[in-house]
N, CA and C of each residue as an Amber inpcrd file, in Angstrom:
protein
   327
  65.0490000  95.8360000  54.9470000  65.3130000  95.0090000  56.0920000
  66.3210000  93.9220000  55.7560000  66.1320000  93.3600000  54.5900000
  67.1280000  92.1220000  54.1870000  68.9940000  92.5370000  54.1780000
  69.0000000  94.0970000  54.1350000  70.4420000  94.5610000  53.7930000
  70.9530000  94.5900000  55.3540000  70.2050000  95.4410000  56.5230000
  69.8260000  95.2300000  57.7370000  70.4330000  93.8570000  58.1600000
  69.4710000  93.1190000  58.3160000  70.2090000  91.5350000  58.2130000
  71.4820000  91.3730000  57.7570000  71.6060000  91.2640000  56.4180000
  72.6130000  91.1920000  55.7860000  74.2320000  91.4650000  56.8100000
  74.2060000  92.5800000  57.2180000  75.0810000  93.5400000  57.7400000
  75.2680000  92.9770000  58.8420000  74.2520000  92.4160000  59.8070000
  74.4240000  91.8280000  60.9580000  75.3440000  90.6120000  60.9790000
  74.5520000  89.6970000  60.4880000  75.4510000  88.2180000  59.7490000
  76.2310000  88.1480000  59.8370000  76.7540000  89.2810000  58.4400000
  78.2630000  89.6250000  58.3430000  79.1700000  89.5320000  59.0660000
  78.5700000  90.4790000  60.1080000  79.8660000  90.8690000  61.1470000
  79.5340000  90.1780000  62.1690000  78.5880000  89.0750000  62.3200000
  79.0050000  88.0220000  63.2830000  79.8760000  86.8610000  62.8290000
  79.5570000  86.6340000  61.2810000  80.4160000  86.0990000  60.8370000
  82.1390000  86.3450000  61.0780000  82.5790000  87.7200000  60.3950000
  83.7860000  88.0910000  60.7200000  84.4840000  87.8150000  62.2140000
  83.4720000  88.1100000  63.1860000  83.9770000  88.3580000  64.4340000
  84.5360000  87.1820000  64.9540000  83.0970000  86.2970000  64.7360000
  83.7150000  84.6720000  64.9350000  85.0120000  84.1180000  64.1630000
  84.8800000  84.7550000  63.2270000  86.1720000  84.2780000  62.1560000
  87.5700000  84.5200000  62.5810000  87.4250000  86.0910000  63.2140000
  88.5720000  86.7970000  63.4470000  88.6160000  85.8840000  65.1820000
  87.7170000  85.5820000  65.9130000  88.0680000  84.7910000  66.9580000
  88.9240000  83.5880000  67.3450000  88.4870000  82.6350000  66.0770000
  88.8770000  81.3740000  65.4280000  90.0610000  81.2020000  65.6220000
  90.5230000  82.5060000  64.6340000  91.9740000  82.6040000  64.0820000
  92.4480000  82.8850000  65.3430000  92.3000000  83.6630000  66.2420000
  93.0190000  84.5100000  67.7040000  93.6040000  83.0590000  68.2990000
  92.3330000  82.6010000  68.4950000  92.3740000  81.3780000  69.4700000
  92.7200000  79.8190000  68.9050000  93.2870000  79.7080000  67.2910000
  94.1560000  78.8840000  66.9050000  95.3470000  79.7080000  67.1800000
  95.7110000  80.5190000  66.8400000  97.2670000  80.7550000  67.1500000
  97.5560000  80.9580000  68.4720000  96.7920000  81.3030000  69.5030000
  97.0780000  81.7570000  71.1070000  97.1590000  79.9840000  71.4630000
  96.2650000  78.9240000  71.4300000  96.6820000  77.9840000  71.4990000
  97.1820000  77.0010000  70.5700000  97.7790000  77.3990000  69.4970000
  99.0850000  76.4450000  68.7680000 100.2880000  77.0440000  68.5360000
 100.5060000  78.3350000  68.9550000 102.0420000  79.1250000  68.5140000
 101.9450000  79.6970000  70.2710000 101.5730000  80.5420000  70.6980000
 101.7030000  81.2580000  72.0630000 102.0900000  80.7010000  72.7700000
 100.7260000  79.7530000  73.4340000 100.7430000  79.2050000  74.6480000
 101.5880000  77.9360000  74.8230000 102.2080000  77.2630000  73.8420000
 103.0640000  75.7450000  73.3630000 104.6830000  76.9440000  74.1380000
 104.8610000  78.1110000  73.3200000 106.2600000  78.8010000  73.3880000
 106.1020000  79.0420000  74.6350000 105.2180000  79.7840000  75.5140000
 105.2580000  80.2880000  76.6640000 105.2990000  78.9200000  77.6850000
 104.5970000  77.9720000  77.6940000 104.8000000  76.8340000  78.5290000
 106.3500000  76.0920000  78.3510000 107.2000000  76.1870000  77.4920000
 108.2040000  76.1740000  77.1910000 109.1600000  77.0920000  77.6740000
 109.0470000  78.5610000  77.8580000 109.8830000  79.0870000  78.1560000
 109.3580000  79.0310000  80.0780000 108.5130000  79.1010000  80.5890000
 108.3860000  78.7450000  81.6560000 109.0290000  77.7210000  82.4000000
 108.6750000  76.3980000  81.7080000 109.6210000  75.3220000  82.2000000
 110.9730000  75.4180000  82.0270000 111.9170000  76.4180000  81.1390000
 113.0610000  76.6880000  80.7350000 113.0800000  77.8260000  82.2900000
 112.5280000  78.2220000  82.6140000 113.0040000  79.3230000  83.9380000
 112.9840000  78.4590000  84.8750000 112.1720000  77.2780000  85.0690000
 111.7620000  76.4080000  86.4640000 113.3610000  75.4930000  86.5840000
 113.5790000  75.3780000  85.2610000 114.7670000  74.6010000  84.9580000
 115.9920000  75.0830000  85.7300000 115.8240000  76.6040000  84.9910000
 117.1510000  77.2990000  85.5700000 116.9330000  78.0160000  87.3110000
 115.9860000  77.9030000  87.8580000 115.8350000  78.0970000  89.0400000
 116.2040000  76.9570000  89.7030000 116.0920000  75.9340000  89.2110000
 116.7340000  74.7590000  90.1510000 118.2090000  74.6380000  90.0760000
 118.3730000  74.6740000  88.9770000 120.1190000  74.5000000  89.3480000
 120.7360000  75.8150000  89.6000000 120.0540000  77.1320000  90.1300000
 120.7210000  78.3030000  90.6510000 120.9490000  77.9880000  92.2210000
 119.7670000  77.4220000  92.9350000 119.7600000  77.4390000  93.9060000
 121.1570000  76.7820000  94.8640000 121.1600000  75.4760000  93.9980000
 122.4730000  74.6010000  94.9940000 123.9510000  75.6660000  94.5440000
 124.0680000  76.1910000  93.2780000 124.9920000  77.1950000  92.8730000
 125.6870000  78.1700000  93.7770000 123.8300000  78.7900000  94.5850000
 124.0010000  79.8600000  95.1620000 124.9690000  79.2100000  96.4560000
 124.1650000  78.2080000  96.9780000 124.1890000  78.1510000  98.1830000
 125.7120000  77.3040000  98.4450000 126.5010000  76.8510000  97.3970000
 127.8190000  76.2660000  97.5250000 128.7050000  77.5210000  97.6860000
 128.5670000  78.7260000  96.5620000 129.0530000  79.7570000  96.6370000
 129.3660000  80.6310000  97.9520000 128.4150000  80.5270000  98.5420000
 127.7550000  81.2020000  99.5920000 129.0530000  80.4770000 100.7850000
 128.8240000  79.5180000 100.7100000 129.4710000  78.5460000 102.0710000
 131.0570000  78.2650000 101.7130000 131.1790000  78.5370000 100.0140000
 132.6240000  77.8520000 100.2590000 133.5990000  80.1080000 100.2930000
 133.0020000  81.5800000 100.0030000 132.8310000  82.3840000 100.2510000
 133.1480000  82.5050000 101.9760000 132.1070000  81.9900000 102.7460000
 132.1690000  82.1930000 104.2980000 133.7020000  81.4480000 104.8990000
 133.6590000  79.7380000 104.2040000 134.8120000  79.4250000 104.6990000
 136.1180000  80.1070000 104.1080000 136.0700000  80.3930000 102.8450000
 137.2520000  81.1910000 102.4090000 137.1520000  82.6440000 103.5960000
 136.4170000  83.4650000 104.0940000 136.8590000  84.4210000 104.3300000
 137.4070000  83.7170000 105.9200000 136.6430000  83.3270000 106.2520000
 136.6740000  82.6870000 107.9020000 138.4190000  82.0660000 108.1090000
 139.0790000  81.6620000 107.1890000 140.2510000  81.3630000 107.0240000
 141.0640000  82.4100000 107.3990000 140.7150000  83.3780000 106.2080000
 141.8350000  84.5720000 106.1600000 141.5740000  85.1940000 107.1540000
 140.8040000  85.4600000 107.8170000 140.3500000  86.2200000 109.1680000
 141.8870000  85.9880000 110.1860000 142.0490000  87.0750000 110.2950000
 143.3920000  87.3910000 111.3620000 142.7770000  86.3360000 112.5290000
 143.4870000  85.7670000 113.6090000 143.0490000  85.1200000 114.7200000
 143.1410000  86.3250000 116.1010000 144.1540000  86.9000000 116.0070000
 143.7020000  88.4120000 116.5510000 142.1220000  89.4360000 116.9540000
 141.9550000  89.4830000 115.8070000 140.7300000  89.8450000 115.2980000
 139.4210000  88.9410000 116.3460000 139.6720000  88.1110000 115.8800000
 138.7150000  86.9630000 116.8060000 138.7680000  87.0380000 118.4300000
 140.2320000  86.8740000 118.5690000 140.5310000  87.1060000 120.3230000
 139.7000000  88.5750000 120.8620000 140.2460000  89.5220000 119.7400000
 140.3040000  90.9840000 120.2330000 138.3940000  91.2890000 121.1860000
 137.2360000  90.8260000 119.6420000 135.5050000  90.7020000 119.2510000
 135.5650000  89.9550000 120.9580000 136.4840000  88.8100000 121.1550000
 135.7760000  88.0010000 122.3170000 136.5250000  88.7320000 123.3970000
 137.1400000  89.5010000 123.9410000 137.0010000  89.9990000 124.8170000
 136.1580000  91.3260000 125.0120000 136.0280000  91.8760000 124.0870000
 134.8780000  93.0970000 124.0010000 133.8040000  92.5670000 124.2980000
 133.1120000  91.2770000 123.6320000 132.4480000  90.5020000 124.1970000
 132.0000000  90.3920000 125.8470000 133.0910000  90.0040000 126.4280000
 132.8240000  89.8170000 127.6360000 133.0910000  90.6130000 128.5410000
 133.7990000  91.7950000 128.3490000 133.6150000  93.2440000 129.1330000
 132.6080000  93.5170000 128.4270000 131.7340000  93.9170000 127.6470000
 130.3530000  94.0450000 127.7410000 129.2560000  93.6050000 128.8170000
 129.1800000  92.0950000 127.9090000 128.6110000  91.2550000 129.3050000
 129.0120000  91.3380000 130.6870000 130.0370000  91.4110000 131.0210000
 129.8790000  91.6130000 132.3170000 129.7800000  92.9720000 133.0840000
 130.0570000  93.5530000 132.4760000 129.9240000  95.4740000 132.8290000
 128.0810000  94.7080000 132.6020000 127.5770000  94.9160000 132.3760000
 125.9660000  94.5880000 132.0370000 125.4860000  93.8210000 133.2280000
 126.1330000  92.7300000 133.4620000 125.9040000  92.0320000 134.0570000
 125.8590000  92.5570000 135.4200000 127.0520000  93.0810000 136.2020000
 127.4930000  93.7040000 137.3720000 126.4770000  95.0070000 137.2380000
 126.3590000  96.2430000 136.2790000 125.6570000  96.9300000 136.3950000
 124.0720000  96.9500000 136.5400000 123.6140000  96.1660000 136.7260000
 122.1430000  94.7760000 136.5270000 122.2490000  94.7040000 137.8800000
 122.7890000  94.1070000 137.8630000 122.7920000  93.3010000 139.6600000
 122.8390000  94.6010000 140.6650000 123.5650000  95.2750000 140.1640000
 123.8840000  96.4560000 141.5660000 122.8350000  97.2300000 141.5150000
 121.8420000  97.9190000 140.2450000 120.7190000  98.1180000 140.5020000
 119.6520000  97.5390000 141.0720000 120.2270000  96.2230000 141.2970000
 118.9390000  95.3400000 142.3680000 119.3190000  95.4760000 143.7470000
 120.9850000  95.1520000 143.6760000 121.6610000  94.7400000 145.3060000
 122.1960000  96.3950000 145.4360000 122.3300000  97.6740000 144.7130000
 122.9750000  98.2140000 145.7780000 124.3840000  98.7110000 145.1210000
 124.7680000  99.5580000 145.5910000 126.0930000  99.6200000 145.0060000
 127.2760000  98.8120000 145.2240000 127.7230000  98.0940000 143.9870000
 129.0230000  96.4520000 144.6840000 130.1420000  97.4760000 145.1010000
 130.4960000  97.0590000 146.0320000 132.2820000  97.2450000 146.8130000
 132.8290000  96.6550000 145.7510000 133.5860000  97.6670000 145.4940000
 135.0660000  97.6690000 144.8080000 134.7150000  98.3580000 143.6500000
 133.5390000  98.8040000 143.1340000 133.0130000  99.2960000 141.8110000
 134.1460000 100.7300000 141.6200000 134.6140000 101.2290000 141.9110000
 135.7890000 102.3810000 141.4840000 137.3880000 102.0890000 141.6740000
 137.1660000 100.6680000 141.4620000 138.5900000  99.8400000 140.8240000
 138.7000000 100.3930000 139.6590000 139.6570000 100.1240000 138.6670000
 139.7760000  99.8400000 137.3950000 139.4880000  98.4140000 137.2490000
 138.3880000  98.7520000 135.6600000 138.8170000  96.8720000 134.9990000
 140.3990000  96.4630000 134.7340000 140.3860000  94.7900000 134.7530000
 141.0370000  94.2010000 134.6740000 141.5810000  94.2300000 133.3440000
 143.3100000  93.9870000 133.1670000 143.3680000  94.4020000 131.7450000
 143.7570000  92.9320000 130.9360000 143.0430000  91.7460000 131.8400000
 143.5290000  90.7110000 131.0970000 142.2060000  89.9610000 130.2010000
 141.2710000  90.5040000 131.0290000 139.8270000  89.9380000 129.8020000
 140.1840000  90.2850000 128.0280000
């Protein structure tokens, strides 16, 4: 029975021992580096953000520049022969068929 014992001890001894050791180095080498490299990402997440977002805006005004003014006119009248073809076709399903609807559009919108 005493060897029995013996054997038990032992390896509560070890286990605790081998615990000791886990949990001095997980908290004096691990967890010190990892809270470190964490705050090193929190770091660099803050100064990405204003980065992004200057990029981003001085990007929009650079393209918004070069943008033909053509281009712009052309979008806003498609624009509004849309809308109003929509608009007129809307209404006449309420009121009816509009007089004059087998004109041609106008070619100055």
């Amino acid at each position: 029975m005493d060897l029995g014992w013996t054997l038990v001890i032992q390896a509560l001894i070890t286990a605790a021992t081998v615990l000791a050791v886990l949990a001095a180095f997980w908290f004096g080498v691990v967890r010190p580096y990892l809270d470190r490299k964490v705050e090193e990402i929190l770091e660099t997440a803050r100064e990405i953000e204003p980065r992004v977002k200057k990029g981003v805006r001085e990007g929009l005004e650079e393209t918004l520049r070069e943008l033909p003014e053509n281009t712009v006119k052309d979008s806003t009248r498609q624009f509004l022969r849309f809308g109003s073809g929509l608009v007129e076709n809307g209404l006449s399903s309420f009121l009816g068929d509009v007089p004059g609807a087998d004109r041609k559009p106008r070619k100055d919108l």
